[in-house]
C-alpha positions as CSV (number, residue, x, y, z in Angstrom):
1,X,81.8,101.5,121.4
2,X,79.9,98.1,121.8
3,X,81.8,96.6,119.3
4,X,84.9,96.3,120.7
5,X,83.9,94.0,123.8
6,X,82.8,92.0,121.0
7,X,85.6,92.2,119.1
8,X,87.9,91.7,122.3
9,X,86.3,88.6,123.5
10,X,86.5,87.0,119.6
11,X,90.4,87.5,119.7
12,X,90.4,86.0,123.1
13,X,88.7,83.3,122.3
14,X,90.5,82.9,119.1
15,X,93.8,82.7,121.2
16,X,92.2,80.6,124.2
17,X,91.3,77.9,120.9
18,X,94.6,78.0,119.0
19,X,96.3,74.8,118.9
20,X,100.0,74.0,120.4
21,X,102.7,75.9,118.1
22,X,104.2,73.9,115.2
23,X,107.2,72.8,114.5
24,X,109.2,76.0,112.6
25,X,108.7,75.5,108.6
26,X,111.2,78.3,108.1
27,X,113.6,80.5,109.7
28,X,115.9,83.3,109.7
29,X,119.6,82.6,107.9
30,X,121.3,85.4,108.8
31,X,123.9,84.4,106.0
32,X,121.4,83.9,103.5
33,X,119.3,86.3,104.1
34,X,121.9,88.6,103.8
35,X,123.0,87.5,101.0
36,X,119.5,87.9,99.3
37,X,119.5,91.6,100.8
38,X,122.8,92.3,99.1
39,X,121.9,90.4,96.0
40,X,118.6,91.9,95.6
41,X,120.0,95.5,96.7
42,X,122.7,95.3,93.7
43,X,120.2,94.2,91.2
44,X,117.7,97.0,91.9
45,X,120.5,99.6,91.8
46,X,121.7,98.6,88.1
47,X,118.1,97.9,87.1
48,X,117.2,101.3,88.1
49,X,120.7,103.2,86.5
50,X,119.3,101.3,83.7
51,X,115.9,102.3,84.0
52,X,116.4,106.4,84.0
53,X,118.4,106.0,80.2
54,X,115.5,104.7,78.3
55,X,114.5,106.5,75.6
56,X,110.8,108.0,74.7
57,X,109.7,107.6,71.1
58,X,107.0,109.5,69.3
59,X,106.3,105.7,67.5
60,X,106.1,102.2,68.6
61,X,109.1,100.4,69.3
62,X,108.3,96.9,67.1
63,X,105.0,95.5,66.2
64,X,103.4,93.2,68.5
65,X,103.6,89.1,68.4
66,X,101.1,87.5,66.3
67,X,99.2,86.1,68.7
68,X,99.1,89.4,70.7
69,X,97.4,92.0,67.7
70,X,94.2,91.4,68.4
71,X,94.8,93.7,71.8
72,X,96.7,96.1,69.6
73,X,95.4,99.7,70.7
74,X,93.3,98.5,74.0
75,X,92.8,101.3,76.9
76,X,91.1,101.7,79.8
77,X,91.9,104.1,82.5
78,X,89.3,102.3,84.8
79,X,91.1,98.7,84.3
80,X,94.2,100.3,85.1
81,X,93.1,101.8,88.2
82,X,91.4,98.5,89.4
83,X,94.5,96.7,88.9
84,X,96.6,99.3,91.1
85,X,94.4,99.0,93.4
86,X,93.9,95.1,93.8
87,X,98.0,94.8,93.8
88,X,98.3,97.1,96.8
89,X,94.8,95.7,98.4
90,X,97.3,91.6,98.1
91,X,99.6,93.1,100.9
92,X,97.2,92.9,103.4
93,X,97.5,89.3,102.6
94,X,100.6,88.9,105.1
95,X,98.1,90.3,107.8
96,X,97.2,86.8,108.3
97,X,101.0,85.5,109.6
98,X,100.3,88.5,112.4
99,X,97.1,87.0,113.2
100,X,98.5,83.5,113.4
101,X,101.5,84.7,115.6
102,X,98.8,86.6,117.9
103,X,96.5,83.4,118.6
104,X,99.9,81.5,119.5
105,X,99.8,79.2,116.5
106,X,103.2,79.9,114.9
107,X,106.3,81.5,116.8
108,X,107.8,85.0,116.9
109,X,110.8,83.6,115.5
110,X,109.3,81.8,112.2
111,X,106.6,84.5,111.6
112,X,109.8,87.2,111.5
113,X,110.9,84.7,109.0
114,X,107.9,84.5,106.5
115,X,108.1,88.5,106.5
116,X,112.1,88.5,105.4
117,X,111.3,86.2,102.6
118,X,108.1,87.9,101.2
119,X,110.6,91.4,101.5
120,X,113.5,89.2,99.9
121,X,111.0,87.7,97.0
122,X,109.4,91.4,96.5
123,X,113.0,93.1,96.4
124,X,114.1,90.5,94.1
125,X,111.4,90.2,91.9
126,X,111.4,94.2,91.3
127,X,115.0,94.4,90.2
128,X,114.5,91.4,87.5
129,X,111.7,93.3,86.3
130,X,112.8,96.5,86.4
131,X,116.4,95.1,84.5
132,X,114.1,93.2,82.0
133,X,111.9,96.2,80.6
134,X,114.7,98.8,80.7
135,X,115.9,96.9,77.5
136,X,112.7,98.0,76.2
137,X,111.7,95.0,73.9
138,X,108.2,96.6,72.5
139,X,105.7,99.1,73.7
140,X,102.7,99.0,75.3
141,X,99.0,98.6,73.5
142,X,97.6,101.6,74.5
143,X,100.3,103.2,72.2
144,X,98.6,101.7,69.2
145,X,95.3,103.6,70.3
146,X,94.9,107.8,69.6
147,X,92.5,107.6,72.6
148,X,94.9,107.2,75.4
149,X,96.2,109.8,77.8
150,X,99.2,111.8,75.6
151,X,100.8,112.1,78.6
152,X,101.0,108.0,79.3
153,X,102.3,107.6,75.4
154,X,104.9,110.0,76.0
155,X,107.0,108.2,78.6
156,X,110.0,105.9,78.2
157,X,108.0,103.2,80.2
158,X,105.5,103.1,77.4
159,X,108.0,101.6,75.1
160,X,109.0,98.8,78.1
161,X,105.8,96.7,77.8
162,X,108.0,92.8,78.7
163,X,107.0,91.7,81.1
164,X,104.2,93.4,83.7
165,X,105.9,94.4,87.1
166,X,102.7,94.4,88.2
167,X,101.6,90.7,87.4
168,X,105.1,89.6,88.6
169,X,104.4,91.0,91.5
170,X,101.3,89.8,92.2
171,X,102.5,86.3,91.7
172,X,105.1,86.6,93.5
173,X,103.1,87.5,96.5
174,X,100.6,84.9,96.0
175,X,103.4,82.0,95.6
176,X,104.8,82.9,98.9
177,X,101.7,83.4,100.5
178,X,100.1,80.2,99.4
179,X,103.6,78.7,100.4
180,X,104.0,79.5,104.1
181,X,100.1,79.2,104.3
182,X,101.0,75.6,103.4
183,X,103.4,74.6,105.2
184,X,101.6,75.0,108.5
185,X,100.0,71.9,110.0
186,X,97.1,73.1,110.9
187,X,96.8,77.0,109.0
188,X,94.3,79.6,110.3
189,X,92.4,79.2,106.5
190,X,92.0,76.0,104.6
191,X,94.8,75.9,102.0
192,X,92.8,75.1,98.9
193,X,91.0,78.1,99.6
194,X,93.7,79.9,100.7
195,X,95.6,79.0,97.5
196,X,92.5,79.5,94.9
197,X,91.9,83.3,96.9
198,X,95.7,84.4,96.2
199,X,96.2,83.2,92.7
200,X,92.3,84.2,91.7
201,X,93.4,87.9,93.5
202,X,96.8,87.9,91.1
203,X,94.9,86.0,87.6
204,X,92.4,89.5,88.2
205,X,95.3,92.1,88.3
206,X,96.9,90.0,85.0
207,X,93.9,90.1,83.6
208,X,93.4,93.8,84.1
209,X,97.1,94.9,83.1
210,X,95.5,93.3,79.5
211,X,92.4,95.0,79.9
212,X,94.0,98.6,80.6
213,X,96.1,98.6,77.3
214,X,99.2,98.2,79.3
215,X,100.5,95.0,78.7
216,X,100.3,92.1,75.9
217,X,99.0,88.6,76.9
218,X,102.8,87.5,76.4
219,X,103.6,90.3,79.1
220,X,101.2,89.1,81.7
221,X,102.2,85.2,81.1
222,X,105.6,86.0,81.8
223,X,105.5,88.0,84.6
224,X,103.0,85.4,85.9
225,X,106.0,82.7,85.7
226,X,108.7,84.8,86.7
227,X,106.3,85.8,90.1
228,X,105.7,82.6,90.3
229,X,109.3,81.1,90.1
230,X,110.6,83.8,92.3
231,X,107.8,83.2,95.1
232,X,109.0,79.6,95.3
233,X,112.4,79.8,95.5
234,X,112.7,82.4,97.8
235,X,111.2,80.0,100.6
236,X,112.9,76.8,99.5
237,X,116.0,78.5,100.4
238,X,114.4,79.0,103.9
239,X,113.1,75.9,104.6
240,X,114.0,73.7,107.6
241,X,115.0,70.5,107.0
242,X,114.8,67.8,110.0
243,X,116.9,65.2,110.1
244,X,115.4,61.6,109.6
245,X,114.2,59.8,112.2
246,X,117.0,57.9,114.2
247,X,117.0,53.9,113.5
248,X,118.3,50.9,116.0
249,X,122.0,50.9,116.1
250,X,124.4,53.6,118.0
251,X,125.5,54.1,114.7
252,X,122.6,55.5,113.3
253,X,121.5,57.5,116.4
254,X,125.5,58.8,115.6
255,X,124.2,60.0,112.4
256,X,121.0,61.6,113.7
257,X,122.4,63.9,115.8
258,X,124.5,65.3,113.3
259,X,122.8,68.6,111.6
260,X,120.3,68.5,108.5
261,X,121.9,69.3,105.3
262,X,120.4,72.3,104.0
263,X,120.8,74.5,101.1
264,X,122.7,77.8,100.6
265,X,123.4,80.4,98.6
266,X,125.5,82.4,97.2
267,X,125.4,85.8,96.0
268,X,124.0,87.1,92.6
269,X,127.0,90.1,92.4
270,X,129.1,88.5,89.8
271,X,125.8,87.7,87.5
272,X,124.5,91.6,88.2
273,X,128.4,93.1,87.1
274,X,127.9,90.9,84.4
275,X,124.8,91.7,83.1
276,X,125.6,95.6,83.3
277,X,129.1,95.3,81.0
């Protein structure tokens, strides 16, 4: 029970020392964002009609890439367990937007808006995977190795090795965490540290997925770049763009009053029917 004066007056003073709020570095779209929702909500819904007809074979779908054999029949059930457990231990990443909103450093408004882009990335980046392996391109190592669990070789999902959700996913998390941590002027951690902590956290789980016979090295690459995309383009689309500073001239103060231009989107639907025909 002593700890929590202690802990009490360390948020207090946390808050009493924050600096004035910044300037927003992104916000809520209510049209973009629900067009992300949407686009993201029809993706997963094919990916996953897609997903539940995959076949199961007693063999191998294709042998792997050259440069991927030497991992040809790799298990470990301890690797694999690590790297479940160090992808659900980078949520508590986000944690840090809470604390930043709590100490007064960044608005209610903008802190609402780094949590709808990490959902929209995550949502995103799920469907694409989950669309990507249903076409089951080739199967996992571990089904190269007698050793491993028969239940694990006898799933469809063993045979959907490109690319690793899990690595994606990771990235993906990372990239927009290392994102809105840098766009603050003055962020609650350093953002070389910030940035080196996030991507060292998703390198591990890639690393791992290898290392548990679940995925090739080609698998963990590309889910690393697809993350890594997705993660960054989710908050371009979000980002608030000022207008330049206004010059001498009632012309140009004209032109600086009128709104930035910013980016839109429009929705993935037509590239989603598409892609299921």
């Amino acid at each position: 029970m002593r700890r929590f004066p202690v802990f009490a007056l360390a948020m207090l003073l946390l808050c009493a020392a924050a600096p004035a709020q910044q300037a927003p570095a992104h916000r809520y779209d209510p049209a973009l964002d629900a067009s992300l929702t949407t686009s993201g909500v029809l993706l997963n819904v094919v990916a996953l009609s897609r997903w539940h007809d995959m076949e199961a074979w007693s063999e191998p779908v294709s042998s792997p890439l050259p440069w991927d054999r030497p991992f040809r029949g790799t298990w470990s059930g301890t690797a694999d367990a690590w790297s479940d457990g160090l992808l659900w231990t980078g949520l508590a990443v986000p944690a840090l937007w809470g604390a930043e909103w709590g100490s007064g450093r960044v608005s209610g408004d903008e802190t609402a808006a780094d949590f709808a882009i990490l959902g929209e990335a995550m949502l995103l980046n799920y469907g694409l995977n989950i669309l990507v392996r249903s076409a089951q391109w080739w199967s996992r190592p571990m089904l190269f190795s007698s050793d491993s669990p028969r239940g694990e070789r006898s799933k469809a999902q063993a045979h959907a090795s490109f690319y690793s959700g899990h690595v994606s996913s990771a990235f993906t998390m990372a990239t927009v965490a290392a994102v809105v941590n840098g766009s603050r002027e003055k962020p609650l951690v350093p953002r070389i540290p910030f940035a080196v902590g996030v991507y060292g956290l998703a390198t591990t789980v890639a690393a791992l997925r290898v290392g548990a016979g679940k995925h090739w090295p080609t698998d963990v690459v590309a889910g690393a770049a697809v993350g890594s995309a997705i993660g960054w383009v989710v908050p371009f689309l979000h980002e608030v763009r000022h207008a330049p500073a206004p010059e001498s001239g009632e012309e140009t103060r004209s032109a600086a009053r009128k709104p930035a231009v910013r980016f839109q989107t429009v929705s993935l639907y037509p590239l989603v029917v598409a892609w299921k025909w």
